[in-house]
C-alpha positions in Angstrom: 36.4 6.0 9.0 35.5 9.7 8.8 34.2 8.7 4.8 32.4 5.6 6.1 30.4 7.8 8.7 29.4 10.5 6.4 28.2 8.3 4.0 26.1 6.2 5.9 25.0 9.8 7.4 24.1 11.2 3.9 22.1 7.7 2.8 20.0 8.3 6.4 19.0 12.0 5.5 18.1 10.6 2.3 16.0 7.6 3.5 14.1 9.8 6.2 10.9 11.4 4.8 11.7 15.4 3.7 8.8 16.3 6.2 7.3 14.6 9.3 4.1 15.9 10.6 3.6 15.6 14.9 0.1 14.2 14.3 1.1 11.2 12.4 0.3 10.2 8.7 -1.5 12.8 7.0 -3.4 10.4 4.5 -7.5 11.2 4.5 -9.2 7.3 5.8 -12.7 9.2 6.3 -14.6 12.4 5.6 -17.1 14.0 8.2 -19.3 16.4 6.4 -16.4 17.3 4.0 -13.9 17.4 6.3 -11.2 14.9 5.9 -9.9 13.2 9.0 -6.8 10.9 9.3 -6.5 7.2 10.6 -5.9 9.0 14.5 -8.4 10.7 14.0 -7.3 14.5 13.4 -8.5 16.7 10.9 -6.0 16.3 7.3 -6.4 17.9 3.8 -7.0 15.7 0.4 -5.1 17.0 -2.5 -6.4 15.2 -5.4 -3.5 14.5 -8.8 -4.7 17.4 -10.6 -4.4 19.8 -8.0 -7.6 20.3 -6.5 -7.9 20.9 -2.8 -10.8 19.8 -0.4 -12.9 22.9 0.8 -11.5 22.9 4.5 -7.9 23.0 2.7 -9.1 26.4 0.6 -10.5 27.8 3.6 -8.0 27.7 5.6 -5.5 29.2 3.3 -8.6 32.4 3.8 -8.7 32.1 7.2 -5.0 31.9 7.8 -4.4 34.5 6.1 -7.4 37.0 7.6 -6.4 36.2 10.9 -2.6 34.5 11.8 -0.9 36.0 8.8 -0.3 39.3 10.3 2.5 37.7 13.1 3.0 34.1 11.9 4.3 35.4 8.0 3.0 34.4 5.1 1.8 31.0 3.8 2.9 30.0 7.5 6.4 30.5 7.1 7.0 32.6 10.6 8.5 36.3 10.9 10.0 38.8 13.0 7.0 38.3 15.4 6.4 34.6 15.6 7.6 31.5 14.2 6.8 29.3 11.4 3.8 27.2 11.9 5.1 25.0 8.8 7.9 24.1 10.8 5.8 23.5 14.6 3.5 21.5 12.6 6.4 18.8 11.9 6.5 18.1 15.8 3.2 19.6 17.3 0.4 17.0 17.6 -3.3 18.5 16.7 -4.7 18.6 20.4 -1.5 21.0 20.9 -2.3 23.0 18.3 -5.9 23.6 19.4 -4.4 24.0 22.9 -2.1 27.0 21.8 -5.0 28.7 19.6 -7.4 28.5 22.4 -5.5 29.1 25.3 -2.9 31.2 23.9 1.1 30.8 24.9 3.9 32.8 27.3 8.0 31.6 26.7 9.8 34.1 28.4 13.6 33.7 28.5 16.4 36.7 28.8 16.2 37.1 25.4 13.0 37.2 24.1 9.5 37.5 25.3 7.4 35.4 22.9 3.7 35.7 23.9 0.7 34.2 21.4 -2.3 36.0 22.3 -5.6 33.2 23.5 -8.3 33.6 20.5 -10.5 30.9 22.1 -13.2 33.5 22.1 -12.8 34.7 18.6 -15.4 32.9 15.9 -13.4 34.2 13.3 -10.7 31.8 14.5 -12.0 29.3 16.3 -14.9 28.6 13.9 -12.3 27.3 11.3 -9.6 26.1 13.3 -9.9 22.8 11.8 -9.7 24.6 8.6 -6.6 26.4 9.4 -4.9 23.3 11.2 -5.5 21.4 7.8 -4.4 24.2 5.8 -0.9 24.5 7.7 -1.2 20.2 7.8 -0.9 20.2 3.8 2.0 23.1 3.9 3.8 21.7 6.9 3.8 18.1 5.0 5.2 19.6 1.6 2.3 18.9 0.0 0.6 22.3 -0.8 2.9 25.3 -1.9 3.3 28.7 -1.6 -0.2 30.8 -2.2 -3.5 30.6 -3.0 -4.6 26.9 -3.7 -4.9 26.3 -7.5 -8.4 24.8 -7.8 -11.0 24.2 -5.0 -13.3 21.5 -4.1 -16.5 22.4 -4.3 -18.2 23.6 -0.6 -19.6 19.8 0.8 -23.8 19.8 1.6 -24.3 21.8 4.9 -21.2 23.6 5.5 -23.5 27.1 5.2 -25.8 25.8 7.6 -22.7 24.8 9.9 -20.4 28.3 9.5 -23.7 30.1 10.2 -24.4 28.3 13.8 -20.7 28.4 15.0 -20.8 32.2 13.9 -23.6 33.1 15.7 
């Protein structure tokens, strides 16, 4: 009985997908100005067969690492300081992950104090949050790896003009 259960327990691990992603199916359906969006309507990367990632992808590997690198480890793999966002992005929806950016987070417990500061009044976040969500999307799904994107997509028409605005 023991064998039976295992078995069937071992072919379920196997069926399940090796990463699930809180904000649904990652697959682009549109683009917005360059910026890929999924069927819900969140903001996903586009990794094309040879490698090449889609500018908000590339960005927010830069962005990720200027600015959430320092606690959350890099590539988004957590540290002493905070967890890994490739992990919280297999059960955290977008809208929670703009929530927690914005509006920062307290878990206090006898054992830890874990406290993620608000940066909903820094540009240099919040300007390319969609950037950095997407960037820790295509990491959290398995489908970008360690480092520096390979190749880049080229910057889409009117990003410049965009980035300026939001920067002030």
């Amino acid at each position: 009985m023991r064998t039976a259960t295992a078995a069937v327990a071992l072919l379920l691990a196997f069926a399940l997908p090796v990463a699930a992603d809180g904000s649904g199916d990652s697959t682009a359906v549109s683009t917005r100005d360059g910026e890929y969006i999924d069927k819900a309507g969140n903001p996903t990367f586009k990794i094309d067969k040879d490698g090449t990632v889609d500018w908000y992808t590339s960005v927010g590997y830069i962005r990720y690492t200027a600015n959430c690198m320092q606690c959350h480890g890099p590539d988004g793999l957590g540290s002493s300081f905070a967890p890994s966002l490739v992990d919280a992005l297999r059960t955290l929806v977008y809208s929670q992950f703009v929530d927690t950016v914005t509006n920062g987070k307290t878990n206090v417990s006898a054992s830890q104090d874990l406290v993620m500061p608000a940066f909903g009044v820094n540009p240099n976040v919040m300007c390319y949050l969609d950037a950095i969500f997407v960037y820790l999307r295509a990491r959290s799904d398995g489908a970008l790896e360690r480092g520096p994107p390979p190749k880049n997509a080229p910057k889409p028409a009117g990003y410049s003009a965009a980035e300026n605005a939001c920067m002030g």
